[in-house]
FIDO-86120 format. One line per field, with one value per residue (C-alpha): residue in three letters; residue number from 1; x, y, z. Coordinates in steps of 0.5 Angstrom, whole numbers. Example, Ala and Ser with C-alpha at 12.3 -4.5 7.8 and 13.67 -1.06 7.14 Angstrom:
2
residu = c(Ala, Ser);
num = c(1, 2);
c1 = c(25, 27);
c2 = c(-9, -2);
c3 = c(16, 14);
***
This chain:
402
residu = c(Unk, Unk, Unk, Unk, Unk, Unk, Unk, Unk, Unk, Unk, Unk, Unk, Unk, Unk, Unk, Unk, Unk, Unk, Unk, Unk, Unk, Unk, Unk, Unk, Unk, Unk, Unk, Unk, Unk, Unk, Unk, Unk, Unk, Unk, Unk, Unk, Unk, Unk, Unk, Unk, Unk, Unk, Unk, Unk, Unk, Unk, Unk, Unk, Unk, Unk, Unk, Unk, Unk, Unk, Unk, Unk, Unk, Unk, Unk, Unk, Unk, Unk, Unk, Unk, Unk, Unk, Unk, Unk, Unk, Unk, Unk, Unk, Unk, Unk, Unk, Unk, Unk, Unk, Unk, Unk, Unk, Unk, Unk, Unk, Unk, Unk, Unk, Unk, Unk, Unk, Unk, Unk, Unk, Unk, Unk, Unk, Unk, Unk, Unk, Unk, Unk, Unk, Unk, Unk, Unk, Unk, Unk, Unk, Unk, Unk, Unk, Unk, Unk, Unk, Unk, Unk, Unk, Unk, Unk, Unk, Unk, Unk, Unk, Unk, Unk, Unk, Unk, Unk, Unk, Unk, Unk, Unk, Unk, Unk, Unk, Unk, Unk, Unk, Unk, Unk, Unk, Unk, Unk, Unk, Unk, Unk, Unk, Unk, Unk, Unk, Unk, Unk, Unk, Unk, Unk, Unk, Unk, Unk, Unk, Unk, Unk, Unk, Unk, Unk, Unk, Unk, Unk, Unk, Unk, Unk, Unk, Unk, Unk, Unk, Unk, Unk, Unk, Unk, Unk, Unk, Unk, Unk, Unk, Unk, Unk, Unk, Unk, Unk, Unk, Unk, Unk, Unk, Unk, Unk, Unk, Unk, Unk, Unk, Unk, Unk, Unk, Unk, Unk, Unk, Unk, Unk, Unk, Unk, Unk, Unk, Unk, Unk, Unk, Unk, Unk, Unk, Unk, Unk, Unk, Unk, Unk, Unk, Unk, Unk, Unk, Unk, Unk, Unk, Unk, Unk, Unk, Unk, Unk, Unk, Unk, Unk, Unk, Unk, Unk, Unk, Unk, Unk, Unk, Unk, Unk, Unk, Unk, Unk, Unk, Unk, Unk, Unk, Unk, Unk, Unk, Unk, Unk, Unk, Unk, Unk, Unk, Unk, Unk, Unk, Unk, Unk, Unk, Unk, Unk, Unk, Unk, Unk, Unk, Unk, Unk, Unk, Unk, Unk, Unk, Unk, Unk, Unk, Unk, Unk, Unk, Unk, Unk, Unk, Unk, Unk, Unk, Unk, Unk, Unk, Unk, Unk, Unk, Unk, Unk, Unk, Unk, Unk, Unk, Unk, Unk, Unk, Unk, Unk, Unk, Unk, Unk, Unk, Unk, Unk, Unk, Unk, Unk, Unk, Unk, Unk, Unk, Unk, Unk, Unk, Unk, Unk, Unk, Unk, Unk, Unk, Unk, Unk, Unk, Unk, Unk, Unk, Unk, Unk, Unk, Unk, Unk, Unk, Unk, Unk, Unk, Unk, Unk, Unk, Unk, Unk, Unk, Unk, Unk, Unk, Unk, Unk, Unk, Unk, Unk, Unk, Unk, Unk, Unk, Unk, Unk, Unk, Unk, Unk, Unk, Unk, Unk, Unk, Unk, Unk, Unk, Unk, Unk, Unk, Unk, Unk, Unk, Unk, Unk, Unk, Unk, Unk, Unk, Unk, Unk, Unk, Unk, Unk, Unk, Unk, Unk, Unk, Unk, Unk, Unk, Unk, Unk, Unk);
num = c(1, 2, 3, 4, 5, 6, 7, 8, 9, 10, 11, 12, 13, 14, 15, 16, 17, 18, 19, 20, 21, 22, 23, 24, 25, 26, 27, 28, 29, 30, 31, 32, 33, 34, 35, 36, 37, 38, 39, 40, 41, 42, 43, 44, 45, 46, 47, 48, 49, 50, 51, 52, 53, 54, 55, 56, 57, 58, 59, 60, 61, 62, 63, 64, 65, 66, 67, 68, 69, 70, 71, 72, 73, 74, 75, 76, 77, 78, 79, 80, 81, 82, 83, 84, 85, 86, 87, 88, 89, 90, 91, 92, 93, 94, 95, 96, 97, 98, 99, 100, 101, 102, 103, 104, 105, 106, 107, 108, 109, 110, 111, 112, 113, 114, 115, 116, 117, 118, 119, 120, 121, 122, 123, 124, 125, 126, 127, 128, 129, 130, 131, 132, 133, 134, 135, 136, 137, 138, 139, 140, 141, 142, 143, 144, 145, 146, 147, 148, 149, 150, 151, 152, 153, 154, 155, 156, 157, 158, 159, 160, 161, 162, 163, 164, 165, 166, 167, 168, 169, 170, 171, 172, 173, 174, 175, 176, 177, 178, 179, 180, 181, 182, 183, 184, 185, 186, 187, 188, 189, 190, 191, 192, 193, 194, 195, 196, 197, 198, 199, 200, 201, 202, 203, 204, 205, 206, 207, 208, 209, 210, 211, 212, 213, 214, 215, 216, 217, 218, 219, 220, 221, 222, 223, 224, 225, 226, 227, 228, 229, 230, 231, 232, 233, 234, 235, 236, 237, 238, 239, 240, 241, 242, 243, 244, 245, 246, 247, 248, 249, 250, 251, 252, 253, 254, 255, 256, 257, 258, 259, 260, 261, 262, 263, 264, 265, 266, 267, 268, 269, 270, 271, 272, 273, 274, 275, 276, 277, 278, 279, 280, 281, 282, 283, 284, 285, 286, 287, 288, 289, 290, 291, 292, 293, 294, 295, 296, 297, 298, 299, 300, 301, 302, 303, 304, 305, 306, 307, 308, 309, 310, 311, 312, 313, 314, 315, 316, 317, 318, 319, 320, 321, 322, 323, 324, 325, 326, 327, 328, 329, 330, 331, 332, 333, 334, 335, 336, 337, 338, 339, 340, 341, 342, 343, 344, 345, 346, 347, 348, 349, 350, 351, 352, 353, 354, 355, 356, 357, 358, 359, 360, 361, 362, 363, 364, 365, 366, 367, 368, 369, 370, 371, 372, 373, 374, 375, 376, 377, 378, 379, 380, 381, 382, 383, 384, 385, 386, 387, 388, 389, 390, 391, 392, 393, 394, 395, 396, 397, 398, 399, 400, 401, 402);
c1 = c(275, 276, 271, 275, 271, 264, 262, 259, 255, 252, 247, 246, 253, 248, 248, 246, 250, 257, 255, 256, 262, 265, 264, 266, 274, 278, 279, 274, 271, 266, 264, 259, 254, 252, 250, 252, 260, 259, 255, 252, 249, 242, 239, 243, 240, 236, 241, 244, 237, 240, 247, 249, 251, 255, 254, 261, 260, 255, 259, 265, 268, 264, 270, 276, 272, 270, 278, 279, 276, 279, 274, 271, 266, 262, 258, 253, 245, 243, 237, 236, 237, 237, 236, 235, 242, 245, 247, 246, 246, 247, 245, 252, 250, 255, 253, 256, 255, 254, 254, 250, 248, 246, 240, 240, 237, 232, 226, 225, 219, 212, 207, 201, 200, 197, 196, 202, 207, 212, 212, 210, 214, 221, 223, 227, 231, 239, 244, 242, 235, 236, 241, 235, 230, 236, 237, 230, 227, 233, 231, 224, 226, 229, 224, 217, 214, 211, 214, 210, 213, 208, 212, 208, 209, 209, 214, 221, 224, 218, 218, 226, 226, 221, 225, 233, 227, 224, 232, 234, 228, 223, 225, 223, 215, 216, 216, 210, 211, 205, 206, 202, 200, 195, 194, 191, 198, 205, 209, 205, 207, 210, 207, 203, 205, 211, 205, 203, 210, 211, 204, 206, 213, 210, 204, 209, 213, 206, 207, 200, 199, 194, 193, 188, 187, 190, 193, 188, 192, 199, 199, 205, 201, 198, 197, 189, 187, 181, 177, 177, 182, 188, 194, 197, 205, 210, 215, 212, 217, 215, 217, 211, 215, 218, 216, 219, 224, 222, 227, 225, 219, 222, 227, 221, 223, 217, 211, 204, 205, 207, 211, 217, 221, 219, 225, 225, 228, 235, 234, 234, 230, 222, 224, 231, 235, 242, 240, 239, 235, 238, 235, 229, 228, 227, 220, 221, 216, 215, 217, 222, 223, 226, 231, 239, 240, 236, 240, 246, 245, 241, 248, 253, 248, 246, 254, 255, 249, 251, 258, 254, 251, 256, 260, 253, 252, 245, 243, 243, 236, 236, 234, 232, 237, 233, 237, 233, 232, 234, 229, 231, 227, 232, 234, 228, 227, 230, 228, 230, 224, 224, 218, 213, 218, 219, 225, 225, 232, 236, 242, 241, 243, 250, 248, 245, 251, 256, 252, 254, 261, 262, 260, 263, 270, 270, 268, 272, 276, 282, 286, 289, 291, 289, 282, 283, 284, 276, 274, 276, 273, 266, 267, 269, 264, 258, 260, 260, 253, 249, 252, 254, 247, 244, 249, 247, 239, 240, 234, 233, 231, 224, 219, 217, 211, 208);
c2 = c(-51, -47, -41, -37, -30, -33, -35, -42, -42, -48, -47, -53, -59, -65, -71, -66, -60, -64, -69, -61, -60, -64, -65, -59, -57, -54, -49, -46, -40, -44, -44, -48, -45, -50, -48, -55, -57, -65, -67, -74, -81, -79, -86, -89, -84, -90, -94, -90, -92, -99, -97, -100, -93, -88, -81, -80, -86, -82, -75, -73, -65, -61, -56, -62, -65, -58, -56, -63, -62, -54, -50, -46, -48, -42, -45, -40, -40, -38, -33, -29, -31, -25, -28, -22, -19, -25, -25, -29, -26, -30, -30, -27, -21, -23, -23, -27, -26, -32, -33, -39, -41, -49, -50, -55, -54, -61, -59, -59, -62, -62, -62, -60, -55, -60, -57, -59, -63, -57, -57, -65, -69, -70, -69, -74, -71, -72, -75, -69, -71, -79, -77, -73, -80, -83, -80, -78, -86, -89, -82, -85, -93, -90, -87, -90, -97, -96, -92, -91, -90, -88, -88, -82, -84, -90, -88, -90, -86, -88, -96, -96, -93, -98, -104, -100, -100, -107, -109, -106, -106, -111, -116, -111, -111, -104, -102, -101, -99, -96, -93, -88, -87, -82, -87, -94, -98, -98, -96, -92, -91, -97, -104, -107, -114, -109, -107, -114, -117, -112, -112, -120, -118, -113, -117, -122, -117, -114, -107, -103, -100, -96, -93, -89, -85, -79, -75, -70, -67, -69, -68, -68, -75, -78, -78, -76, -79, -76, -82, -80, -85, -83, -87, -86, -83, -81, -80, -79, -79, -75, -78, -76, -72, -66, -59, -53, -49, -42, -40, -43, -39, -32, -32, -33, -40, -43, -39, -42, -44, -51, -53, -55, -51, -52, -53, -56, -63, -60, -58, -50, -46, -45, -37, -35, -39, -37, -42, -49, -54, -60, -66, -65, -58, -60, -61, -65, -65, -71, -73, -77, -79, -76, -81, -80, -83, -79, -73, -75, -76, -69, -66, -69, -66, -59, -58, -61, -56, -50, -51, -51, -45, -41, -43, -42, -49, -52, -56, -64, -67, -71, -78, -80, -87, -95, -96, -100, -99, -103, -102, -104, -106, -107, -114, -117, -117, -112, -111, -110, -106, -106, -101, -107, -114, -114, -119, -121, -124, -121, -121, -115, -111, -112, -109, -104, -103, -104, -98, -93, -96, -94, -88, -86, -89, -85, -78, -78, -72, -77, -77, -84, -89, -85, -86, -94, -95, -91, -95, -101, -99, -98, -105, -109, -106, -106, -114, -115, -113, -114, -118, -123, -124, -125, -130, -134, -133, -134, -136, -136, -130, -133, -127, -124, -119, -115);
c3 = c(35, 41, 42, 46, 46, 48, 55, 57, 63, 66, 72, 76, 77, 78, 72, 66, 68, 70, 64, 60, 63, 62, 55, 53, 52, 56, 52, 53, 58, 61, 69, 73, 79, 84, 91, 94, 93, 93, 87, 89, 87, 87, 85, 92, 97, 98, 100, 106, 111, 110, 112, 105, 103, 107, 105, 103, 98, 94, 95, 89, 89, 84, 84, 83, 78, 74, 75, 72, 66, 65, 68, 73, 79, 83, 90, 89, 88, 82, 83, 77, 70, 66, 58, 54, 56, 57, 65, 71, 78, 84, 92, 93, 88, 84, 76, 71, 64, 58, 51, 50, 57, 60, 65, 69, 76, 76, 80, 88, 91, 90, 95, 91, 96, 101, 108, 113, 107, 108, 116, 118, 112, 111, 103, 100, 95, 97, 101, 108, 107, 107, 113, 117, 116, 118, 125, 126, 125, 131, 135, 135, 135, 142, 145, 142, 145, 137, 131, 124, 118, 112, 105, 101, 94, 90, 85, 83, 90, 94, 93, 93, 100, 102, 100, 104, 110, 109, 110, 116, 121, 118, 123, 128, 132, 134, 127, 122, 115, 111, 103, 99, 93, 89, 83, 84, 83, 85, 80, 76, 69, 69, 67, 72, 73, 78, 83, 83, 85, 90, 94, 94, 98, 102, 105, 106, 111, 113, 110, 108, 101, 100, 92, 89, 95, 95, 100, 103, 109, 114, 121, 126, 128, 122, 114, 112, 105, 101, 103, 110, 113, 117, 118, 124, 123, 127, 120, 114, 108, 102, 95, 91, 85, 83, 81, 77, 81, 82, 78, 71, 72, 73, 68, 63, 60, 63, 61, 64, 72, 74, 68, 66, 61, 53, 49, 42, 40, 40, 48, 45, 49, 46, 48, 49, 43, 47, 53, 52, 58, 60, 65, 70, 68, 60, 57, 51, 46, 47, 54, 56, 64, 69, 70, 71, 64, 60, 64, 62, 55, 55, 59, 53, 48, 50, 51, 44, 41, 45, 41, 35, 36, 38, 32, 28, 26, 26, 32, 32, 36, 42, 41, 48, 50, 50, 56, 62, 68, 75, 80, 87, 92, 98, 99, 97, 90, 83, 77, 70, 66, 59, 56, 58, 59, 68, 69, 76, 80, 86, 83, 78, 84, 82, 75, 79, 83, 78, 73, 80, 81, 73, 73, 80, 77, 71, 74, 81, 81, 81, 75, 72, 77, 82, 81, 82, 90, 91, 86, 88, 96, 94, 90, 95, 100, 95, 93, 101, 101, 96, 91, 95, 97, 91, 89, 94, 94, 85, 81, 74, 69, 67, 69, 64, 64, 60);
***
């Protein structure tokens, strides 16, 4: 039923927020504020050090795929959110005004406050961040006689950028490569059968490892860990997780510092019951990974409840999806974890391949058969390169773990 007179505002256009835009009607009076116009495949940034994605392949227009569905698309950071009187000012200074508001701006990088990770590491966050490793590592193989490259953590982004590296330049001397992690063992989190598969790939390709030394410092030259060990470096990738924007903390939807933003099993605000919080920047009573899936299953709920609100309906809860993970290590090795079984075959990298190609399909800004030749592209291209490989280096599906 169309609520013509209320207004939706969702804050962020990445998997939940777009996800929410697109699931509530046309009919509706909804707009969408993000600063960057493309959304982006984030779970394949990895693949650009590699060459196997370009950055146009993880691109789509916000504004065409938001116009599509009906709706409006403001480029503009949202700096202030007022949630008593229900406005939202921009870095423009423009204001909008909302009657039930969906929050969905992730997290930005953290650093631990650890001296010199701002000015002496390189995020590794979107597809410019990945662009910028890129040009600055063959700017290095250019010029160095030896170039070290130190991986700061050991989660899901650090070991996949690993592997896209491993790809590309393992067959090269003149690269080094070294991975970090604060905890003692890759993959945190997750079972350790995975940590020891990938010390076994990694000490065939000569990469060092070192966990359960956290970082204590970054040099523009080198990596010291807490144990007085440094590690010299010439590139120095961070990948060791997220923290809540700014924006969450001033708008008063989180309450002590460093948290992410409370919210009932229904994604409602703990504090403003007008605003619903979707993606990384929700803390679940029961937490849930910061993965894309979950993302897009909070997205298509928080737009279903905030319909619900504003036609005085009770809430449905989330219930986070049973949906496994596909963990790439390059060419080397991908993985398949469900809760505490690890399967093991190269070939998952087409399952992996054909989850991006289906989402991709389904959300470009083209309509109909329009959508068919982009998607048919990336798919001859994807199969080129990774599962084409695969097929020929197969091997069963017999290494459960727990």
């Amino acid at each position: 039923m169309a609520i013509p007179h209320n207004k939706v505002l969702i804050i962020g256009a990445n998997f939940a927020g777009l996800t929410a835009a697109i699931r509530l009607p046309r009919t509706w009076d909804v707009t969408v504020v993000d600063p960057s116009p493309h959304f982006e495949w984030i779970p394949g940034i990895h693949e650009i050090l590699s060459n196997v994605k370009t950055p146009r392949g993880l691109q789509l227009n916000r504004g065409e795929i938001i116009a599509r569905a009906g709706h409006r698309f403001v480029q503009d950071r949202a700096t202030q959110i007022d949630a008593r009187r229900r406005r939202v000012t921009m870095a423009s200074g423009d204001t909008l005004a909302f009657d039930a508001a969906i929050v969905a701006v992730g997290g930005v990088n953290n650093t631990y406050n650890i001296p010199g990770v701002d000015r002496h590491t390189w995020a590794f966050r979107d597809v410019a961040d990945s662009q910028a490793i890129d040009r600055r590592l063959h700017a290095l193989l250019r010029t160095q006689p030896a170039t070290h490259v130190v991986v700061v953590g050991g989660g899901i982004s650090g070991v996949e950028a690993l592997g896209e590296l491993l790809r590309r330049y393992r067959d090269r001397p003149d690269i080094s490569l070294t991975i970090v992690e604060a905890s003692d063992h890759l993959m945190p989190g997750f079972p350790k059968k995975l940590d020891i598969e990938l010390r076994q790939l990694c000490e065939a390709h000569q990469v060092a490892i070192h966990t359960g030394d956290p970082v204590q410092r970054i040099t523009p030259k080198g990596v010291w860990l807490a144990s007085g060990k440094r590690l010299p470096s010439h590139l120095t990738l961070w990948a060791a997780g997220l923290a809540p924007p700014p924006l969450l903390r001033e708008a008063r939807l989180i309450r002590p510092p460093n948290t992410w933003a409370p919210v009932h099993q229904n994604l409602q605000s703990l504090f403003f019951k007008s605003i619903f919080v979707a993606g990384d920047a929700a803390a679940l009573p029961k937490p849930v990974g910061k993965q894309a899936f979950n993302a897009i299953d909070m997205g298509n709920l928080a737009a279903h409840n905030a319909a619900r609100f504003l036609s005085g309906k009770g809430l449905k809860d989330f219930k986070p999806p049973t949906t496994p993970m596909l963990v790439s290590f390059g060419d080397l090795q991908t993985y398949l974890v469900t809760r505490k079984t690890v399967l093991a075959n190269k070939t998952l990298a087409g399952a992996k391949e054909g989850v991006y190609q289906l989402f991709m399909a389904q959300t470009a800004p083209q309509a109909g058969l329009q959508a068919v030749p982009g998607a048919l592209v990336r798919l001859r291209k994807s199969w080129q390169k990774l599962v084409l490989p695969g097929l020929l280096s197969l091997n069963p599906l017999d290494r459960g773990a727990s």
